[in-house]
N, C-alpha and C positions, 0 to 999 in steps of 0.2 A: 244346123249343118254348115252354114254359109260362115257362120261366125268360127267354128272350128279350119275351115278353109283359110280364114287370111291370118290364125296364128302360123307366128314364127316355127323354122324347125328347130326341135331342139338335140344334143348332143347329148351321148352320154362321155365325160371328162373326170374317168373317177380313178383317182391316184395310182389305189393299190395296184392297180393295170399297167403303171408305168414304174410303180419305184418299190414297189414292196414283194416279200418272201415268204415263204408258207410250206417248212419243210414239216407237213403232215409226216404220220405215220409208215402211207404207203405210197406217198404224193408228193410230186413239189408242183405248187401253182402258188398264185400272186397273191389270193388270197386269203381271207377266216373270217367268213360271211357267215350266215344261214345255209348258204346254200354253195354248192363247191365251187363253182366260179369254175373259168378256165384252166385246163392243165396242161402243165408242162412235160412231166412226167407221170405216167401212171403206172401201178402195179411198181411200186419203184422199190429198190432193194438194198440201195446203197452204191448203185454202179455211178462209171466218173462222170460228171455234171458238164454240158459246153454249157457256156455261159454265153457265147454269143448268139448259141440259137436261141435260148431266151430273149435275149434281148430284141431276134427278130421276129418271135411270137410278139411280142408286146408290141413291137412296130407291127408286125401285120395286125393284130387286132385293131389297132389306131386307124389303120388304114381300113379296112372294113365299115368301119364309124363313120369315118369321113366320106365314104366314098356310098356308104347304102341309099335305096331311095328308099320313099315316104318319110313320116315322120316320126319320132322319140325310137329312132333305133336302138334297140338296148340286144347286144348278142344273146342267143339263146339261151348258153351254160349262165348266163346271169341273168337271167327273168327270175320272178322271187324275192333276189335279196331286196333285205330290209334297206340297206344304203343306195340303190342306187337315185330315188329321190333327191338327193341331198348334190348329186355331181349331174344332173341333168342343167347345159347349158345351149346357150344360144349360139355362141361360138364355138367353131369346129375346134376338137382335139390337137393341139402341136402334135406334128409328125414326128418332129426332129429332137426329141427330146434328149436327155444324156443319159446313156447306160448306167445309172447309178440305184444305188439299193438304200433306201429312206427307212425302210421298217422290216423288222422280221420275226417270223412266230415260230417257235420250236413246239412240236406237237411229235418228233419223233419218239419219245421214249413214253408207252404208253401203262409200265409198269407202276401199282399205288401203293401207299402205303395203310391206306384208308378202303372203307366199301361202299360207298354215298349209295344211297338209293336212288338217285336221281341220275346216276353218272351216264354219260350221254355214251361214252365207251364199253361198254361191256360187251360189245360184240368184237373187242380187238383182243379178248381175253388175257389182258394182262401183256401182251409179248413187247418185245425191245424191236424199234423200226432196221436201225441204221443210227452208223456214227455222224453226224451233224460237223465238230471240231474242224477235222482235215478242209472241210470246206468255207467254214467261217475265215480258217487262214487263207486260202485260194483268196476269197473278196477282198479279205483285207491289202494282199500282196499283190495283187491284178489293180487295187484304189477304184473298187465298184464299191465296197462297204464304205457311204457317209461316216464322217464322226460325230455326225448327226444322228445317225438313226436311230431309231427306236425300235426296244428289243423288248418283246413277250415272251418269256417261257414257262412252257405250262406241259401238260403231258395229259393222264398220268400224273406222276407225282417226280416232277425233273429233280429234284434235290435227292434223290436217291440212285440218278444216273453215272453212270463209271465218269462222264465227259463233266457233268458240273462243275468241279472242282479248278479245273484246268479254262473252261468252258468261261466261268465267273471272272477268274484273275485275267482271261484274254480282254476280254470283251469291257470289262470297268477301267482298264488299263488304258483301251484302245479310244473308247468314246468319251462323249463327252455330257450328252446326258445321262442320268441314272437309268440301270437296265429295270425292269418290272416283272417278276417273279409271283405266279400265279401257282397256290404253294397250300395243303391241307395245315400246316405251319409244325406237322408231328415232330419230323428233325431239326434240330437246332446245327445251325453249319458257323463257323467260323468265319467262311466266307460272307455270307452273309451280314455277321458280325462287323469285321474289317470294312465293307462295302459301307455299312451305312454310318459308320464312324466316316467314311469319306464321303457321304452322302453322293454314292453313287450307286442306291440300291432302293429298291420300293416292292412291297409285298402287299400281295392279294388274297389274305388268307377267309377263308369259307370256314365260320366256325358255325354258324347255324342255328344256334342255341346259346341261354342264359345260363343254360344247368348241365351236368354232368350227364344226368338220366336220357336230357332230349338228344342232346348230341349221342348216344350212345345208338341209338332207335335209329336215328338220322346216318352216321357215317360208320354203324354196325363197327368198329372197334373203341375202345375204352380208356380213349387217350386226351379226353379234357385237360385235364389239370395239366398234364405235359403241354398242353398248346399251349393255355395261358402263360407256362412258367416261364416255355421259351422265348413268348413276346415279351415278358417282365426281363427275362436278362438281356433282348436286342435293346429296349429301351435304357436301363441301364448302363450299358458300353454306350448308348449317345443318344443325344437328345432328338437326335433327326429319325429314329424310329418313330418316335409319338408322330411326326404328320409324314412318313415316311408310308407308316402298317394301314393299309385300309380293310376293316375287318368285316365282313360280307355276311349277310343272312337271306339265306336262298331260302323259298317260301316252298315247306313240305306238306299236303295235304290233311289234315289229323293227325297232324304232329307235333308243327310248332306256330300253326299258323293262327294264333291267338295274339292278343294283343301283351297278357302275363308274363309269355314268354321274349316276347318282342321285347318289354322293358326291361326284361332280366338282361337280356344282352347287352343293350345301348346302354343298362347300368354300368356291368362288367366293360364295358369299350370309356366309358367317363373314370370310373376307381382304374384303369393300366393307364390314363392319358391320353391315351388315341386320339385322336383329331377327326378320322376320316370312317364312316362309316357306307355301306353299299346294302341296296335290299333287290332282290331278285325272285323267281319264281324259274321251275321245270320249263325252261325256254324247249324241249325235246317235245315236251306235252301237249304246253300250250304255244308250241314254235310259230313264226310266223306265218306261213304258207300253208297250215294245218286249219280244221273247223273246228277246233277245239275252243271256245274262247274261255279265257279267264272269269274265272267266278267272280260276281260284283263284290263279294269279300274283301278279295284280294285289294280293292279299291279303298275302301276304308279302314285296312289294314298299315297298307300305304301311308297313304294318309295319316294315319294316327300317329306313322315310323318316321315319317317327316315332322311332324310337331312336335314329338317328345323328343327327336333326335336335336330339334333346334330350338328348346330351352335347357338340355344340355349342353348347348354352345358347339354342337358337333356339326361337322360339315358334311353334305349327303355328297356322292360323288354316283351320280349316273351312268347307266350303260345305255347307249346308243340304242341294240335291239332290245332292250326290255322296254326302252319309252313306246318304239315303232310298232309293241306287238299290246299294249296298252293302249294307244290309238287306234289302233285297228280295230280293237275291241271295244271302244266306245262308238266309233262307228257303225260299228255293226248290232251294237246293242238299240 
């Protein structure tokens, strides 16, 4: 008890609270946690956005932080998430920070072109949120959107949104890092094309399987060979597809979660070039905050997707909550 007594207090100082956007579905808040974090708007529809009361949500939250007693205040709507370990500091939160927007997730357009089993949305039944565009201009024209920032879009399946197209040419024009495009990879876009001839474009494509069959069982439509084709022609038009395309195998229960079909994949990711490959599991399932843990499977599945991936010469690329909900799950094991 005594030894608990004279640690330091700590802070919670965690970014997306101060510099980042998260136009959900039917929400705008800061962030794209586990868990929904603070909102700015809810029940939201598309009505006009003040940007400055945002920005004094986010000061008052800061201020709340700073100002709580006891110790590791963490705000309520953020108890759960898997990050906030990672921004717990000793020193208080800067009050005074600058109304500026570092990152943003588009999750408005929840319509797919795919049926994934696993799809975390299916209770938004497919529907379109709101137009995202007119506002992205507001940031840019008001100098709150960095040309720094980093941009997620994902939905849904955003490449089949009315605003993509318009959406793509704004935002690679405007910034200055590559945007990241979290994408089933069904349509092939042009833009996309152009983007990564300019290497200002990076995709996140969930193919899931080595074979035509799995994938089929997996994202319930019949459009293998079209993914693959159109990764073969972005790599084609430029060589910054290959470590551009990070190609993702989320772990389906009696599906694909074998080791046979694992190599069938990281083969087909080594024969297109690929560079970057991702492995995942039902974060919805086996979520953070849930008692569900992860099958020890899953572990030396891993594992085996790590070592086969790296004498193919392929680089693994991590996701922050599948490490936090794999840890969890060794502790608890």
């Amino acid at each position: 008890m005594f030894k608990d007594f004279f640690k330091k207090k700590k802070y919670l100082d965690c970014p997306l609270m101060k510099e980042s956007l998260h136009f959900f579905y039917n929400q705008i808040r800061p962030c794209c946690a586990n868990v929904p974090g603070p909102l700015f708007y809810d029940n939201y529809k598309g009505e006009k956005i003040d940007w400055d009361y945002i920005y004094n949500e986010r000061r008052n939250l800061i201020k709340k932080i700073r100002t709580a007693k006891g110790k590791n205040y963490i705000p309520e709507e953020c108890k759960g998430c898997c990050d906030t370990n990672l921004y717990l500091t000793e020193e208080k939160p800067e009050e005074n920070f600058k109304n500026e927007i570092k990152r943003i997730y588009f999750h408005n357009h929840m319509p797919c072109n795919a049926k994934c089993t696993y799809c975390s949305y299916d209770h938004f039944n497919n529907g379109y949120g709101y137009d995202v565009l007119p506002f992205v201009k507001e940031l840019i024209n008001k100098g709150i959107l960095s040309k720094d920032a980093l941009i997620y879009m994902s939905g849904g399946e955003i490449t089949i949104s009315k605003e993509f197209e318009e959406l793509m040419s704004l935002l690679t024009s405007y910034l200055n890092p590559p945007v990241e495009i979290l994408t089933s990879g069904i349509k092939y876009c042009e833009s996309i094309k152009d983007a990564f001839i300019k290497n200002k474009c990076r995709l996140m494509i969930s193919l899931d399987a080595g074979t035509k069959e799995v994938y089929k069982r997996i994202k319930q439509v019949d459009c293998f060979d079209e993914v693959v084709e159109n990764m073969k022609k972005y790599i084609n038009a430029s060589d910054n597809a290959k470590t551009g395309i990070t190609l993702k195998y989320i772990i389906v229960d009696g599906v694909n979660d074998t080791k046979e079909e694992t190599e069938r994949f990281l083969t087909l990711a080594q024969e297109l070039g690929i560079v970057h490959v991702r492995i995942d599991f039902d974060s919805v399932k086996y979520k953070y905050t849930g008692n569900i843990n992860v099958p020890d499977s899953y572990f030396y599945l891993i594992d085996y997707f790590y070592k086969s991936a790296e004498k193919k010469h392929l680089t693994i690329r991590k996701y922050e909550q599948t490490e936090a909900i794999l840890k969890k799950a060794k502790v608890n094991g």
